[in-house]
DSSP file (Angstrom, degrees, kcal/mol; ACC not computed):
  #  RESIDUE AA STRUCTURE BP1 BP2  ACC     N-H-->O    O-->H-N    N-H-->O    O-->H-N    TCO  KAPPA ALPHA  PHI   PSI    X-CA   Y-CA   Z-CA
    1    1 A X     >        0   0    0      0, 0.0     4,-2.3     0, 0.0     5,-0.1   0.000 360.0 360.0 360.0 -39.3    0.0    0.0    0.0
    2    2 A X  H  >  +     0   0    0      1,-0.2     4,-2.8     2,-0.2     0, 0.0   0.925 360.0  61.3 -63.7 -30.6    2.6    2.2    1.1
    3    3 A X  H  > S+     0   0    0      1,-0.3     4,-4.9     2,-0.2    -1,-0.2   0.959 107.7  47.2 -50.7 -44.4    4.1    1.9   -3.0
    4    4 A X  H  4 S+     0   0    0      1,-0.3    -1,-0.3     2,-0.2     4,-0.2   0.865 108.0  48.7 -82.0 -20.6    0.8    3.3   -4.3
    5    5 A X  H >< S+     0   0    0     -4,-2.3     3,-0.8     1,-0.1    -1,-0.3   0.995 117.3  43.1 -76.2 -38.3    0.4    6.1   -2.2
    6    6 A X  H 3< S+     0   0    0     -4,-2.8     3,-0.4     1,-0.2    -2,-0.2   0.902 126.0  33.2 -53.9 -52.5    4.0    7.1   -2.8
    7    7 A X  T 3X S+     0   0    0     -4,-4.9     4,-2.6     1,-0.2    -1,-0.2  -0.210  76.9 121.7-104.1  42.1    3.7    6.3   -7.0
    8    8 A X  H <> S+     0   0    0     -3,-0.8     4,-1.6     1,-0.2    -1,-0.2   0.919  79.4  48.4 -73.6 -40.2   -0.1    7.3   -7.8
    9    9 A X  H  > S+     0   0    0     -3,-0.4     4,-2.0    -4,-0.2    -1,-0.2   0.908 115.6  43.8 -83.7 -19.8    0.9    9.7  -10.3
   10   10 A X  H  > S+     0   0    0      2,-0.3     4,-1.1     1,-0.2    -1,-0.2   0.847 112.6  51.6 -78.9 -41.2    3.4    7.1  -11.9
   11   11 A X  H >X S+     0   0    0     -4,-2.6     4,-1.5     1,-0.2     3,-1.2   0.942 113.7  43.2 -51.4 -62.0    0.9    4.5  -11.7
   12   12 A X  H 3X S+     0   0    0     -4,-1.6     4,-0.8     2,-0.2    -2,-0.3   0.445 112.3  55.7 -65.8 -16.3   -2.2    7.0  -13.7
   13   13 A X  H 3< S+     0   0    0     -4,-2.0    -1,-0.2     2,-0.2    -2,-0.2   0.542 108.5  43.7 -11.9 -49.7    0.4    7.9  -15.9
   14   14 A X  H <X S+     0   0    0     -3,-1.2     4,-1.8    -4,-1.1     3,-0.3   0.775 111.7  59.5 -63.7 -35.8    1.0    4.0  -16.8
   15   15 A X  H  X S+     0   0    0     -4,-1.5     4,-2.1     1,-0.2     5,-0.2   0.944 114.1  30.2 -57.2 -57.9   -2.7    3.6  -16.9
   16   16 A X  H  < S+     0   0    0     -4,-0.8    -1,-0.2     1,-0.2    -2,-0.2   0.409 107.3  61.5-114.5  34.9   -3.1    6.0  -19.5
   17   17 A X  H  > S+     0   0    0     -3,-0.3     4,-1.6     3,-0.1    -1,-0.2   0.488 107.4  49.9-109.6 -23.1   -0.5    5.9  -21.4
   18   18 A X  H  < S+     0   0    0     -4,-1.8    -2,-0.2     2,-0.2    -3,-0.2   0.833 109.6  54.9 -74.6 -26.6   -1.4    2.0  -22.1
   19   19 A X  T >X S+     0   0    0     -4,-2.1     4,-1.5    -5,-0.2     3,-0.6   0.789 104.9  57.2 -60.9 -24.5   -4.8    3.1  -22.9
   20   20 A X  H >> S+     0   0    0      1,-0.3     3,-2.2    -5,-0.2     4,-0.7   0.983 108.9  36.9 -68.8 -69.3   -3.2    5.3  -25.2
   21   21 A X  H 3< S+     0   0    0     -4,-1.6    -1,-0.3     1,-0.2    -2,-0.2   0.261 120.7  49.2 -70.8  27.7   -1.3    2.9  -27.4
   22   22 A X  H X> S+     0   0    0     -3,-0.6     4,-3.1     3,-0.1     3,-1.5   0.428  89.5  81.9-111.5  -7.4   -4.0    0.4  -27.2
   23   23 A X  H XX S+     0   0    0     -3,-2.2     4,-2.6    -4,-1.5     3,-1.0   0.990  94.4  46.7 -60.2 -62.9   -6.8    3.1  -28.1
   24   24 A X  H 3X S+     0   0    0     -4,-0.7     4,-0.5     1,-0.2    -1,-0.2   0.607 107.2  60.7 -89.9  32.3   -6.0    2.8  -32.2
   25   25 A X  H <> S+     0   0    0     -3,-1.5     4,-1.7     2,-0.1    -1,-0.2   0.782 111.2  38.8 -71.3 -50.3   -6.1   -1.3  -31.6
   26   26 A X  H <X S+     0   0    0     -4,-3.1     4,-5.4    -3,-1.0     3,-0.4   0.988 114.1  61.6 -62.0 -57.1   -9.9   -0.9  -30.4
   27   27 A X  H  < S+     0   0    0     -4,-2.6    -1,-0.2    -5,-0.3    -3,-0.1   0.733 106.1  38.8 -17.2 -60.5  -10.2    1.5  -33.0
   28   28 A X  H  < S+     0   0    0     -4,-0.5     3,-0.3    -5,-0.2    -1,-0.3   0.770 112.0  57.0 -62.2 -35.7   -9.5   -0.6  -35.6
   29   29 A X  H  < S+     0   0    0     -4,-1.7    -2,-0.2    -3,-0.4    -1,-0.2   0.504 116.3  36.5 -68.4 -35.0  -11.4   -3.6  -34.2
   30   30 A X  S  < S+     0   0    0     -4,-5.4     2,-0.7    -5,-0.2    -1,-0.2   0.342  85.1 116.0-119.6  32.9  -14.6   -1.5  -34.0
   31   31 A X  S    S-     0   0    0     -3,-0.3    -4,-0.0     2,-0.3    75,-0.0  -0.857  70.3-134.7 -89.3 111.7  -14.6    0.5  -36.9
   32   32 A X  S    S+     0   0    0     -2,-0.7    85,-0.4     1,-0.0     2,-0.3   0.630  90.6  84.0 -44.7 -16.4  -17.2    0.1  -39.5
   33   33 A X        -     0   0    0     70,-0.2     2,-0.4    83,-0.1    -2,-0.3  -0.631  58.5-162.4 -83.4 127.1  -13.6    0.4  -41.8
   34   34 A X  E     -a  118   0A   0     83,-0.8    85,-2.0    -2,-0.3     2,-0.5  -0.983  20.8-135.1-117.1 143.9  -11.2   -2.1  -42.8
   35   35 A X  E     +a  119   0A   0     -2,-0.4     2,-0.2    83,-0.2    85,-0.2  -0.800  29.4 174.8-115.1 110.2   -8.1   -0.8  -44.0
   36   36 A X  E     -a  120   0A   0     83,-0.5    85,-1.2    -2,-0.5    -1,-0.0  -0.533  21.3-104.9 -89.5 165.3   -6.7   -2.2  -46.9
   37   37 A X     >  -     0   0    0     -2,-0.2     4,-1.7    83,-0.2    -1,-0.1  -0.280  44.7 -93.2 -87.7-169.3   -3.4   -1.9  -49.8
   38   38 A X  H  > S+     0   0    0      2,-0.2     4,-3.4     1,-0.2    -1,-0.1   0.874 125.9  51.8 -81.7 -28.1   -3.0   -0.8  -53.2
   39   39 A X  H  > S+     0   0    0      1,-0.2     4,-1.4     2,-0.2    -1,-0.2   0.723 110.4  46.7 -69.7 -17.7   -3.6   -4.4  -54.3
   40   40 A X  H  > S+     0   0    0      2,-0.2     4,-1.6     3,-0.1    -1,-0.2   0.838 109.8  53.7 -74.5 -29.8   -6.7   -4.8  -52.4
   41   41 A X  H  X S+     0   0    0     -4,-1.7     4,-1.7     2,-0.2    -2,-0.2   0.991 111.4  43.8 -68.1 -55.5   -7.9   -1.6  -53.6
   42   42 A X  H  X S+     0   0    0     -4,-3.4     4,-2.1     1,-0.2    -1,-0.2   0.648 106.5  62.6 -72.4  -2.1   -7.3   -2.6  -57.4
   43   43 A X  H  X>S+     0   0    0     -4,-1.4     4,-1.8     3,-0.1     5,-0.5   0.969 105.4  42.3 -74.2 -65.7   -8.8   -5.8  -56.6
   44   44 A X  I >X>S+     0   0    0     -4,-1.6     4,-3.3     1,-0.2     6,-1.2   0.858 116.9  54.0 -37.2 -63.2  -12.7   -4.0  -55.6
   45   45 A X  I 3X5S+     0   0    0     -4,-1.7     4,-0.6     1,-0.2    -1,-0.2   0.822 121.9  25.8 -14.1 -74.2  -12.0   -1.8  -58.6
   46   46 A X  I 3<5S+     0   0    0     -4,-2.1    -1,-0.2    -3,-0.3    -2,-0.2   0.578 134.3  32.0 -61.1 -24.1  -11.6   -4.8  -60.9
   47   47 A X  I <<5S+     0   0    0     -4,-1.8    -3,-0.2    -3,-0.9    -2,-0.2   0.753 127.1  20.6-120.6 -53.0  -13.4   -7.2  -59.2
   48   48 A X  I  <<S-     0   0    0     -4,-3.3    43,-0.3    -5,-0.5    -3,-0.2   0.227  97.1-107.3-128.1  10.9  -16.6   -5.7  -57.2
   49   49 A X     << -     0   0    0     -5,-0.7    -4,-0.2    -4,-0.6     2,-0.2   0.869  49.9-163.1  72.4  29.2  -17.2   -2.5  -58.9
   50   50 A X        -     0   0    0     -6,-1.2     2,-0.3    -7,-0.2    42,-0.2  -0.331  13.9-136.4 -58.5 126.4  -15.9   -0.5  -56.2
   51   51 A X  E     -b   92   0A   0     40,-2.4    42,-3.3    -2,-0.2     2,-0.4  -0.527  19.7-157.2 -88.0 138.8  -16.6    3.3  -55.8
   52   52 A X  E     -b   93   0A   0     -2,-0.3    18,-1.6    15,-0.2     2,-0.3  -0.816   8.2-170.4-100.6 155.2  -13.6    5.3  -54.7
   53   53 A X  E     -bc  94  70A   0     40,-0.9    42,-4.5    -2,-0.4     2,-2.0  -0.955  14.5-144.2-152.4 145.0  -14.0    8.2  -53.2
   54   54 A X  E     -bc  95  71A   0     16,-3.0    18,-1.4    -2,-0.3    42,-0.2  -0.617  12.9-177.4 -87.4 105.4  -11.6   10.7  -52.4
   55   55 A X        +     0   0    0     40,-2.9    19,-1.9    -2,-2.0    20,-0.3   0.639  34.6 127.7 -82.6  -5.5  -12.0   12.7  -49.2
   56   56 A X        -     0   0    0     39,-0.5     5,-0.1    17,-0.3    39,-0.0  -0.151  64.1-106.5 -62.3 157.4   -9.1   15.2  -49.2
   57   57 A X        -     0   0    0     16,-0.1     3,-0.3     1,-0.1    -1,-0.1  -0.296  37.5-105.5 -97.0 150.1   -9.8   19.1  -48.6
   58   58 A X  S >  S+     0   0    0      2,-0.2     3,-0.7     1,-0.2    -1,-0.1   0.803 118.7  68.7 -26.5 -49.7   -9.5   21.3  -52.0
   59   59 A X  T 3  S+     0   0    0      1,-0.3    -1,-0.2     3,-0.0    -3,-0.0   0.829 113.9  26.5 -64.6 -45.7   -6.3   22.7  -50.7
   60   60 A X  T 3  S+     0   0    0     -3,-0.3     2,-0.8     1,-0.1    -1,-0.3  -0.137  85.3 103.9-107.1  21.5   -4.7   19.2  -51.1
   61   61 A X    <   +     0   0    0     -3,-0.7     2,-0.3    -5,-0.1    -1,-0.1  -0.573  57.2 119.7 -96.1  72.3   -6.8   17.8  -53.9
   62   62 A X        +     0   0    0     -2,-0.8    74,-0.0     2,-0.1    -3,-0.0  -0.989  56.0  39.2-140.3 126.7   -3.5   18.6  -56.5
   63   63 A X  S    S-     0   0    0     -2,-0.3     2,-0.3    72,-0.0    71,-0.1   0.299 113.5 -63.9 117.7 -37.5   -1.8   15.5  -58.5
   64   64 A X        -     0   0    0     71,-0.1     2,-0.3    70,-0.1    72,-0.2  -0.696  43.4-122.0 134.2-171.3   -4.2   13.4  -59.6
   65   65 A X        -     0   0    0     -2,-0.3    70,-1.8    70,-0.1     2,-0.3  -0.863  49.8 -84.4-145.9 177.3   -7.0   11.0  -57.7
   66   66 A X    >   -     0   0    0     -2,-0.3     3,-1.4    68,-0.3    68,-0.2  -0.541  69.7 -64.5 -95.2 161.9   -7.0    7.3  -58.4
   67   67 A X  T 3  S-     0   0    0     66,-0.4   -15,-0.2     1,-0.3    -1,-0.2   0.010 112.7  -1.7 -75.2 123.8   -8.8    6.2  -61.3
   68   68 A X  T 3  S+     0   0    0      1,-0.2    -1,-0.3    -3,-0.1     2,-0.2   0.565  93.3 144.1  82.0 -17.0  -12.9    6.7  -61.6
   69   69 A X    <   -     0   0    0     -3,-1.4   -16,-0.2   -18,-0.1    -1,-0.2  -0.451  43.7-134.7-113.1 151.7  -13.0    8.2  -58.0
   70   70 A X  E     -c   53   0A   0    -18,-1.6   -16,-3.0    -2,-0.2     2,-0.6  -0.124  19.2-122.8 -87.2 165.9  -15.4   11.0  -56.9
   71   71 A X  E     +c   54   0A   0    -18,-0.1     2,-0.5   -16,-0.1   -16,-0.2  -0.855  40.5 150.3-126.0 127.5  -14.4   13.8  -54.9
   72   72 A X        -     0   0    0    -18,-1.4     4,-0.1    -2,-0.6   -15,-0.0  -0.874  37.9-132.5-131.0 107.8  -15.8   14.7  -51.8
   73   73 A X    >   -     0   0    0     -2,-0.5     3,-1.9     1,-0.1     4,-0.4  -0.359  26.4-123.7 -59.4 131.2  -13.9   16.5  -48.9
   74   74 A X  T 3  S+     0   0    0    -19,-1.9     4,-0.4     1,-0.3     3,-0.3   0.544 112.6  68.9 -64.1 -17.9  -14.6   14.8  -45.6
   75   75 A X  T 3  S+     0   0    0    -20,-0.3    -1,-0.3     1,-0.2     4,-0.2   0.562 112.3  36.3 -72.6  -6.1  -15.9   18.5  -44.3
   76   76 A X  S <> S+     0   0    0     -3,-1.9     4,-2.5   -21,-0.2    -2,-0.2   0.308  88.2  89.8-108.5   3.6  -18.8   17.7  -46.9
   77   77 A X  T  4 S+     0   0    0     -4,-0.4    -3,-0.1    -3,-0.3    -2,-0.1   0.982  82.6  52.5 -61.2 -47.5  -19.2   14.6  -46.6
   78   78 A X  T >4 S+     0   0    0     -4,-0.4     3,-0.5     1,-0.3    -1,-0.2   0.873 119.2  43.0 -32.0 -57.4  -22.0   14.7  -43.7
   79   79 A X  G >4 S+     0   0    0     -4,-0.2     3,-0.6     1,-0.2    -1,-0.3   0.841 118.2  41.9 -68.1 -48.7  -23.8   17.1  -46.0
   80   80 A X  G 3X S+     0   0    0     -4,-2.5     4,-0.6     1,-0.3     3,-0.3   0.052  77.4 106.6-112.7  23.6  -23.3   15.2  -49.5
   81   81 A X  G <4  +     0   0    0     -3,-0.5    -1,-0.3     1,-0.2    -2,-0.1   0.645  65.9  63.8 -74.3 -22.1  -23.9   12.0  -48.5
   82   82 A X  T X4 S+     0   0    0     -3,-0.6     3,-0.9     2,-0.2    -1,-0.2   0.724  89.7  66.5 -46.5 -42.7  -27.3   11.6  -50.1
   83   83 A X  G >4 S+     0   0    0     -3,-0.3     2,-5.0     1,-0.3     3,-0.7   0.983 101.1  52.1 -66.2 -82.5  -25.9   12.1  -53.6
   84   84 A X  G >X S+     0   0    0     -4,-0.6     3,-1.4     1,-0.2     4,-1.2   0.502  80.9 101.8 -37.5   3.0  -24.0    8.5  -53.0
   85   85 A X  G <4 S+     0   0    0     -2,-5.0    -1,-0.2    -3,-0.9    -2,-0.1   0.862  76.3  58.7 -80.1 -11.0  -27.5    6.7  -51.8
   86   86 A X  G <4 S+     0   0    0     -3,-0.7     3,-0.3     1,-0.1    -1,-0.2   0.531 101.4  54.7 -36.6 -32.4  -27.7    5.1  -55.2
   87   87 A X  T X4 S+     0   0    0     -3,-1.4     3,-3.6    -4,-0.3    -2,-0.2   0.857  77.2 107.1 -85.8 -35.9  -24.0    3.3  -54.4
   88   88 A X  T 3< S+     0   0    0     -4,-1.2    27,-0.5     1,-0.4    -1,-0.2   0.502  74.3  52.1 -28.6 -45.7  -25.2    1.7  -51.1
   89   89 A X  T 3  S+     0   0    0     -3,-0.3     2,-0.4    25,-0.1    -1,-0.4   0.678 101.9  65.8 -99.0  -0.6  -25.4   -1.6  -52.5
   90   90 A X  S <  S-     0   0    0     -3,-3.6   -41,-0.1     1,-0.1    26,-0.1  -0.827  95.4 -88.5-113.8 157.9  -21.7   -1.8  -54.0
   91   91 A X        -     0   0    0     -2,-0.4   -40,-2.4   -43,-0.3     2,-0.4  -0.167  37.6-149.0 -53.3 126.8  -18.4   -1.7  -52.0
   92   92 A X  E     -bd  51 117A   0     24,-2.2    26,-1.3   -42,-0.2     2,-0.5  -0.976   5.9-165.5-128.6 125.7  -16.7    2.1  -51.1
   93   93 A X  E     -bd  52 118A   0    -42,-3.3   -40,-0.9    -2,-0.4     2,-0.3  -0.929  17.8-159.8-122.1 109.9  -12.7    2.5  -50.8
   94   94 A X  E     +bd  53 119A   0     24,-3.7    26,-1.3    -2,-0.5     2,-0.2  -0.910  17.7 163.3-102.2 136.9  -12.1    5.9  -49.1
   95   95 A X  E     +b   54   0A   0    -42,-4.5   -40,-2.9    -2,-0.3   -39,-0.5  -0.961  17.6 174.5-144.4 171.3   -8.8    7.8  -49.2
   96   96 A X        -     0   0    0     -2,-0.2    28,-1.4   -42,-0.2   -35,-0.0  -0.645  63.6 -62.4-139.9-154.4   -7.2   11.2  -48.7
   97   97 A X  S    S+     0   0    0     26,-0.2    29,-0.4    -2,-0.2   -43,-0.0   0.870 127.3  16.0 -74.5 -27.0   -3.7   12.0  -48.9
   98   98 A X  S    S-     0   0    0     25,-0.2    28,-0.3    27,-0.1    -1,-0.1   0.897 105.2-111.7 -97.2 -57.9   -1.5    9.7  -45.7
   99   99 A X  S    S+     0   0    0     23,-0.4     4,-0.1    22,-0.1    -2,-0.1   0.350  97.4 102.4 112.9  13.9   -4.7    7.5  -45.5
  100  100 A X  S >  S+     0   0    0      2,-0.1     3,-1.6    21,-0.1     4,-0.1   0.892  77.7  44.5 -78.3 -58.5   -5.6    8.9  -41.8
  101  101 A X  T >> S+     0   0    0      1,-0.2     3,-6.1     2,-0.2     4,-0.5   0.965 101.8  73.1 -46.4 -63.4   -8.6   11.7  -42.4
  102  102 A X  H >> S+     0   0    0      1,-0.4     4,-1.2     2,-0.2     3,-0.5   0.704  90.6  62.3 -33.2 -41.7  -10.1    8.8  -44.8
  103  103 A X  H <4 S+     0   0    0     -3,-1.6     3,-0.5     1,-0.3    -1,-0.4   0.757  89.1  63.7 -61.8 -21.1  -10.9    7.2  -41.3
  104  104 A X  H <> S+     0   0    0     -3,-6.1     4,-0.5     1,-0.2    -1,-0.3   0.508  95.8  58.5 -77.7 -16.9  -13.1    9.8  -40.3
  105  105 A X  H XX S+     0   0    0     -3,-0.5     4,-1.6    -4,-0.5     3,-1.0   0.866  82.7  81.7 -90.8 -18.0  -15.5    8.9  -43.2
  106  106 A X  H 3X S+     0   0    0     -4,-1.2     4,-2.2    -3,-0.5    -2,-0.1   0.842  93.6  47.7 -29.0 -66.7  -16.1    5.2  -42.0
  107  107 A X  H 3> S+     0   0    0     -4,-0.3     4,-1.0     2,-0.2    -1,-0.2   0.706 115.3  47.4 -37.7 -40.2  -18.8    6.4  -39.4
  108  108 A X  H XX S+     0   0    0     -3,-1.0     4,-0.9    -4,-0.5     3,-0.8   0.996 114.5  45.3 -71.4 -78.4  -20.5    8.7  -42.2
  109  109 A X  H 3<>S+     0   0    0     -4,-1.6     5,-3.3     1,-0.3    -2,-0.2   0.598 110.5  57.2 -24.3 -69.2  -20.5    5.9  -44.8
  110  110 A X  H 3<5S+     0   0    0     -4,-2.2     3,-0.4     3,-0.2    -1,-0.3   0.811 104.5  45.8  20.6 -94.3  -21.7    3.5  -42.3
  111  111 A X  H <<5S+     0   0    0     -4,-1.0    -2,-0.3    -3,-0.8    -1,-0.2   0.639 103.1  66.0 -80.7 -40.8  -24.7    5.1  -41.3
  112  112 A X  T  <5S-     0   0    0     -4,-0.9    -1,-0.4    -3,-0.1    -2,-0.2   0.400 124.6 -95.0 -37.0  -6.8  -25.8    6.0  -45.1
  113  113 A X  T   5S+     0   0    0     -3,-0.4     2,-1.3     1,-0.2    -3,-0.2   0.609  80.1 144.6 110.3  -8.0  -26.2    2.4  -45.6
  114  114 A X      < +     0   0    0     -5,-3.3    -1,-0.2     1,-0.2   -25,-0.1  -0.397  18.3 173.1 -72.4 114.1  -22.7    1.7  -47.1
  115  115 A X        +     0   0    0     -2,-1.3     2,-1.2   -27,-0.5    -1,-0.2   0.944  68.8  59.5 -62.5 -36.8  -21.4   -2.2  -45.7
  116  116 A X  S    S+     0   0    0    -26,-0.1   -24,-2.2   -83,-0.0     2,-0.2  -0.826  78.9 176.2-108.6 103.8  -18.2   -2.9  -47.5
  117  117 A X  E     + d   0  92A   0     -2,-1.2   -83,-0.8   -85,-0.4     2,-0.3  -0.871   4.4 178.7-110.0 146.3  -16.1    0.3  -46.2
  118  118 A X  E     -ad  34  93A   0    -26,-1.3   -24,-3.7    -2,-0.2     2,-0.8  -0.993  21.2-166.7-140.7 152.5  -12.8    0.6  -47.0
  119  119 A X  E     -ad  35  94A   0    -85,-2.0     2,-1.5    -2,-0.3   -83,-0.5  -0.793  25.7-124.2-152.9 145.5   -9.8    2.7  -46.8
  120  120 A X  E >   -a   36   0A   0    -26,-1.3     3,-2.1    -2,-0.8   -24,-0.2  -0.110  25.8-124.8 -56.4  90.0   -6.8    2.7  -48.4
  121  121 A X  T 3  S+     0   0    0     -2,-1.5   -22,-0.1   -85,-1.2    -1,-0.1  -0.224  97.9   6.5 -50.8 124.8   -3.3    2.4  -46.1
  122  122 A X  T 3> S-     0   0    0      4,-0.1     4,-4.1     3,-0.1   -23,-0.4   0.567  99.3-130.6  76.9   9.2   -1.3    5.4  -47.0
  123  123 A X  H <>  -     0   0    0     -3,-2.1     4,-0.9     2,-0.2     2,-0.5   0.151  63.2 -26.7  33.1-149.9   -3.5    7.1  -49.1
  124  124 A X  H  4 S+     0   0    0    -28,-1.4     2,-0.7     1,-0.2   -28,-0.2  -0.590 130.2  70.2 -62.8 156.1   -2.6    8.4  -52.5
  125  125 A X  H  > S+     0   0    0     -2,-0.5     4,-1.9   -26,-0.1    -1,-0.2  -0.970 102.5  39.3 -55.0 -57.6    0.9    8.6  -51.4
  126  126 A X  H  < S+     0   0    0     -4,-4.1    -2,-0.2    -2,-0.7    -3,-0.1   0.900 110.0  61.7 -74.4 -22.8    1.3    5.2  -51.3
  127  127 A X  T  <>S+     0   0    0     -4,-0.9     5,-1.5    -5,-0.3     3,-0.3   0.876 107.7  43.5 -53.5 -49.3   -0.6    4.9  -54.2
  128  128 A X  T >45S+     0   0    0      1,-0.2     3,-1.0     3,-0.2    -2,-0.2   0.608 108.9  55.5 -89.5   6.0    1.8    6.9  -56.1
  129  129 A X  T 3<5S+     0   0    0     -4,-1.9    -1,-0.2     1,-0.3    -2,-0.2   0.119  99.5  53.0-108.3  21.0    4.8    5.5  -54.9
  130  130 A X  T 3 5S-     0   0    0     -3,-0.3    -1,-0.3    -5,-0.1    -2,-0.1   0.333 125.0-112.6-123.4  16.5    4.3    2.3  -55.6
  131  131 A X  T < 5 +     0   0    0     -3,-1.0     2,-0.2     1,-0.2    -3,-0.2   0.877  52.6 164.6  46.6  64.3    3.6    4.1  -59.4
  132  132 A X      < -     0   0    0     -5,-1.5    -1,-0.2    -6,-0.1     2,-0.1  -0.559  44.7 -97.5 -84.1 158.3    0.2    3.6  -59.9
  133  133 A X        -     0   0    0     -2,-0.2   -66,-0.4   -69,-0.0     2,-0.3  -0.534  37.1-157.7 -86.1 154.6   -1.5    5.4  -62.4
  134  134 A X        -     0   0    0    -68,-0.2     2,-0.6    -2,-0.1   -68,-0.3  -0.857  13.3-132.1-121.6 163.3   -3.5    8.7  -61.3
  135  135 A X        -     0   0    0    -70,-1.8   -71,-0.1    -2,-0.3   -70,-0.1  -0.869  38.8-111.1-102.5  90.4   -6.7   10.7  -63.2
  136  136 A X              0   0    0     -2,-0.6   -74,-0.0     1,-0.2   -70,-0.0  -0.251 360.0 360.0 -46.4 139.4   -6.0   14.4  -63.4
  137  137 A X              0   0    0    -76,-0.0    -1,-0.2   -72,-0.0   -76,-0.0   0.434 360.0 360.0 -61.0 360.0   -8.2   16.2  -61.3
């Protein structure tokens, strides 16, 4: 007993600092998104008719987008999700530029009806660096 009154702050410090690095384990694990590569992506292209959709702001929509995919900045998305209720029934691979924001659209996507969410690890970055072709904007 005496250890923990002495180390309480060291102890709640350990506490949430394991919560921390376990937080984007849960994340992943309950997130209507599964996170895929650039060959998973071009399999749903090829394969299941997948819609891409590009989430990245204006300011960083420069460079090209991945082939076929529509562009909606995750600050619109909320708003301009309706237009996509037509897509519900086929599979949607979301990305922006790292492949982080792209998570934020899962929950939105979700709740429109989509089931098969995806998002691309590494966004268009990895996309072009592994020299994939891009669609001028």
């Amino acid at each position: 007993m005496p250890f923990i009154e002495k180390n309480w702050i060291l102890i709640v410090v350990l506490l949430v600092s394991g919560g921390m690095l376990l937080w984007p384990l849960i994340q992943r694990r309950t997130s209507p998104m599964k996170e895929i590569g650039n060959l998973e992506v071009t399999h749903l292209i090829n394969q299941q008719n997948a819609v891409l959709l590009d989430v990245r702001e204006p300011s960083a929509f420069e460079g090209g987008k991945l082939p076929n995919a529509l562009h909606i900045p995750l600050s619109q998305l909320q708003s301009r999700v309706g237009a996509l209720a037509k897509l519900t029934g086929r599979p949607v691979g979301a990305y922006c530029m790292r492949g982080q924001r792209s998570r934020g659209a899962g929950a939105v996507l979700a709740k429109a009806g989509f089931a098969g969410i995806y998002t691309l690890q590494g966004g268009v970055l990895a996309w072009k660096g592994a020299g994939l072709p891009l669609d001028p904007c």
